[in-house]
C-alpha positions as CSV (number, residue, x, y, z in Angstrom):
1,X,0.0,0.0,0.0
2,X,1.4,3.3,-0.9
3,X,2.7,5.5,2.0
4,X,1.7,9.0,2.4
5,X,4.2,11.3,3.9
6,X,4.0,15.5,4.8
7,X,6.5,15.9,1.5
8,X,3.4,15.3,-0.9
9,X,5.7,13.5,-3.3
10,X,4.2,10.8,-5.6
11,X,5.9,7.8,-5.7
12,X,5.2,6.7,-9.3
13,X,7.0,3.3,-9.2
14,X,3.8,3.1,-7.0
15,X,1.9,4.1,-9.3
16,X,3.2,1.9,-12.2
17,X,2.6,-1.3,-9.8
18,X,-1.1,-0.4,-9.5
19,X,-1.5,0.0,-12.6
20,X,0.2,-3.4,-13.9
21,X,-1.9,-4.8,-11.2
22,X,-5.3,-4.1,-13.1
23,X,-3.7,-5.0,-16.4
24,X,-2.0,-1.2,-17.7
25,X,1.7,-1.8,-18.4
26,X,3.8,0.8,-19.6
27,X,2.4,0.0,-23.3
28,X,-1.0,0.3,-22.1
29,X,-0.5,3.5,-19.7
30,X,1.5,5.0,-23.1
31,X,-1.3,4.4,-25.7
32,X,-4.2,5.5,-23.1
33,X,-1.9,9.1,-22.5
34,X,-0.8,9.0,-26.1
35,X,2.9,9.2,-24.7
36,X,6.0,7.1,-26.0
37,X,6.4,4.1,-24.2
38,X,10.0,5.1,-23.6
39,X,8.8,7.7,-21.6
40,X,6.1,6.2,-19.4
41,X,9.1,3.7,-18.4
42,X,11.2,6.4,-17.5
43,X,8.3,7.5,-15.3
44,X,6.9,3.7,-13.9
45,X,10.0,1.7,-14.0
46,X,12.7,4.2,-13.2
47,X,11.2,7.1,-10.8
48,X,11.9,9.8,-13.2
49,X,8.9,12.9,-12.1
50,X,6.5,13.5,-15.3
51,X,5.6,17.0,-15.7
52,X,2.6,18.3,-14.4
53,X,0.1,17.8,-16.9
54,X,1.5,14.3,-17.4
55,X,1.1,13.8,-14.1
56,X,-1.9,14.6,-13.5
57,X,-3.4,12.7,-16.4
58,X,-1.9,9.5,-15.1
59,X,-3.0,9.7,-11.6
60,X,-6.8,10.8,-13.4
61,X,-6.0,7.0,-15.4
62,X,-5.0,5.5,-11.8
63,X,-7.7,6.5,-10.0
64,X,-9.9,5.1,-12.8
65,X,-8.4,2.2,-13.3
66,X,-7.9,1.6,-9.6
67,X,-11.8,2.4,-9.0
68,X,-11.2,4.4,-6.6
69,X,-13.7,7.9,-5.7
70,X,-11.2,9.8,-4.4
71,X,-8.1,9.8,-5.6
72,X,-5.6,8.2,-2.8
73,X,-2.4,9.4,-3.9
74,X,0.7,7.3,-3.7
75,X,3.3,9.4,-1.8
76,X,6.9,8.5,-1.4
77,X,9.0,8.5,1.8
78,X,11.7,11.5,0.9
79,X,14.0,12.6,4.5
80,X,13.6,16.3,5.3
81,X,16.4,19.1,3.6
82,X,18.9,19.4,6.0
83,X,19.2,22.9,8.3
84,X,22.5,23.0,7.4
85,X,24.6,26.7,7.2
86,X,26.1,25.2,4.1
87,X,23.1,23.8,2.5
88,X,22.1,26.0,-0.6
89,X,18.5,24.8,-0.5
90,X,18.6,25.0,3.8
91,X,17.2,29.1,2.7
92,X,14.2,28.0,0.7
C-alpha cells in the first residue's frame, strides 16, 4: 500500500505497480496518454517525475483504473532538507 508522507511527493513506481496490477503496463499507460512508451518507463519503471500535466493525467488513469472515488495518492518517503549553514537549498 502506498505511504503517504507530509513531503506530498508521488511515488510513481507506486503508481506503475497499481496500474500493472489491473492489467496497464507501460504500453498500455502509453497508448491511453498517447505518450511514447520510452517515456512512461522512464516514469513507472525508473522514478523519473512526469511533468505536471503528465502527471496529473496518469494519476486521473489510476484512480480510474484503480476504482477508486477519491483519488488516494501514492506518496513516497523523501527525508527532510537538512538545516544545514552550508546547504544551498537550507534558505528555501
Amino acid at each position: 500500500m502506498p505511504v503517504r508522507t507530509n513531503s506530498g511527493l508521488i511515488d510513481w513506481r507506486e503508481v506503475g505497480i497499481d496500474l500493472r496490477r489491473f492489467g496497464f503496463g507501460p504500453s498500455r499507460v502509453a497508448a491511453a496518454l498517447n505518450r511514447p512508451k520510452s517515456t512512461v518507463d522512464a516514469w513507472l519503471l525508473y522514478g523519473s517525475e512526469p511533468g505536471f500535466t503528465d502527471g496529473h493525467r496518469m494519476l486521473e488513469l489510476w484512480a480510474a483504473v484503480t476504482r477508486h472515488e477519491t483519488p488516494r495518492k501514492p506518496f513516497a518517503v523523501t527525508l527532510p532538507l537538512s538545516r544545514h549553514k552550508g546547504n544551498a537549498l537550507a534558505a528555501i
